[in-house]
PLY file of the C-alpha trace (Angstrom):
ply
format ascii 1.0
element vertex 114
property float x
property float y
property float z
element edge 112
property int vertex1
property int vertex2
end_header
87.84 87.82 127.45
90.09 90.00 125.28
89.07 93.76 124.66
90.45 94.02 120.95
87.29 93.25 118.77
87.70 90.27 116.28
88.02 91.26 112.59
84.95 92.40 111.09
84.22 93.06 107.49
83.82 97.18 107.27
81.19 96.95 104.71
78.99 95.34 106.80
79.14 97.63 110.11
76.35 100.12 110.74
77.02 103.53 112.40
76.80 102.37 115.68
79.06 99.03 115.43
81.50 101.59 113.87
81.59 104.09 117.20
81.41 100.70 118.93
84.29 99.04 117.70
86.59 102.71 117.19
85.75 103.20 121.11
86.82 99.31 121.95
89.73 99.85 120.30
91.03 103.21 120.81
90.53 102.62 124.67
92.14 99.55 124.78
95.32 101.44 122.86
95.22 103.93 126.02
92.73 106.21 124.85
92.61 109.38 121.74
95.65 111.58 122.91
97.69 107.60 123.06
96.96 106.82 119.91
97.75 110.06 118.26
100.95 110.25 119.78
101.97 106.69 119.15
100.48 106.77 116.00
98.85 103.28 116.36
95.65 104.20 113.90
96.60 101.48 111.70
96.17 99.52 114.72
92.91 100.61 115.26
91.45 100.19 111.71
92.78 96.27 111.83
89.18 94.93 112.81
87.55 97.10 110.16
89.22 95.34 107.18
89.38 98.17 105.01
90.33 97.65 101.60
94.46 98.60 101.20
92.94 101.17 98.49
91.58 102.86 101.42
94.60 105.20 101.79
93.20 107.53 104.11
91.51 105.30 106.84
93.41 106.82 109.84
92.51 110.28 109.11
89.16 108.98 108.71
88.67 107.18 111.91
90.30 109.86 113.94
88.29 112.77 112.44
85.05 110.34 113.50
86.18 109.20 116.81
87.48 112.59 117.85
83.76 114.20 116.60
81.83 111.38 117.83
83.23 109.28 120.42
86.28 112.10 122.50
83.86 113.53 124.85
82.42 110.31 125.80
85.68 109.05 126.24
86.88 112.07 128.40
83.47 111.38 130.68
83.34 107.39 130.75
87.61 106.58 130.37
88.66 109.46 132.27
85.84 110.41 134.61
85.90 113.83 133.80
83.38 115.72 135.52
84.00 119.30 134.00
83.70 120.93 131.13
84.98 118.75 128.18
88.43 119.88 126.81
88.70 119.53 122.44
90.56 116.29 121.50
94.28 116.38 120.67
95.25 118.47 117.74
92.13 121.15 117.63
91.49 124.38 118.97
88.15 124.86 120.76
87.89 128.63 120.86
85.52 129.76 122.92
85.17 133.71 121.36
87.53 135.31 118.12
89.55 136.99 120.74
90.97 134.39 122.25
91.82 133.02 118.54
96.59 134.54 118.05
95.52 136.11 115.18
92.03 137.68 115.15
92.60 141.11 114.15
93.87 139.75 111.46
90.89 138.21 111.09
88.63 141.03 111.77
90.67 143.03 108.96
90.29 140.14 105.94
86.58 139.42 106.73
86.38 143.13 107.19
87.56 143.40 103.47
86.25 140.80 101.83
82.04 141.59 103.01
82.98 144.99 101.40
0 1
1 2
2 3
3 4
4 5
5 6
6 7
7 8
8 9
9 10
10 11
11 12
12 13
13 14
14 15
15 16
16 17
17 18
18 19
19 20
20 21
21 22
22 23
23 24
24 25
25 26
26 27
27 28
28 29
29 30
30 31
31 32
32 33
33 34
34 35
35 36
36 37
37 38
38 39
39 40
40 41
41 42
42 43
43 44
44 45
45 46
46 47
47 48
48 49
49 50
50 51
51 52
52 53
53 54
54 55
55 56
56 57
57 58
58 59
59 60
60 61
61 62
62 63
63 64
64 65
65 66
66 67
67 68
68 69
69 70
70 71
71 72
72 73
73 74
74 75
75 76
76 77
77 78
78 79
79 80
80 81
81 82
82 83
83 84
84 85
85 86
86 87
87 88
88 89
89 90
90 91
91 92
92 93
93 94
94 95
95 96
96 97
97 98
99 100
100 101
101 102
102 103
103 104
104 105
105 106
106 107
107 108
108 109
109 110
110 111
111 112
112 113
């Protein structure tokens, strides 16, 4: 039994079929971080069947899988018992400090309340 999912009209999927079929195929590809950096969403959205007017379907799919689907990946793929890391390409910042430029920061939201 193969792990890529079978074609499957996108119309048709409900929410869950959709983090279903992202997770069976972004796994199979290696996981998140593989597919960013081998840039194989277009291989990912195949079993969707989007429409070729759908010019944005790999920005889509990662901005759902990497809300929905990363941190399951990290504890289920990955076994990772601690705490969960933010997928490829975002900053998880846990206060403003630890954010380069926050004084910066500080200063505009500073000026712009006033």
């Amino acid at each position: 039994m193969s792990t890529q999912s079978s074609p499957r009209n996108s119309k048709s999927l409900s929410m869950t079929e959709l983090k279903v079929v992202s997770f069976e195929q972004v796994t199979h590809l290696g996981g998140l971080e593989a597919v960013i950096t081998g840039k194989k969403w277009s291989d990912v959205s195949i079993p969707f069947q989007f429409p070729a007017s759908f010019t944005s379907k790999s920005f889509t799919l990662r901005k759902m899988y990497s809300k929905l689907l990363f941190n399951f990946e990290q504890a289920y793929l990955h076994r990772n018992t601690g705490p969960m890391s933010a997928p490829p390409g975002q900053y998880c910042f846990h206060s403003l400090s630890s954010f380069p430029h926050a004084s910066a920061l500080k200063i505009r939201t500073h000026i712009v309340q006033q």
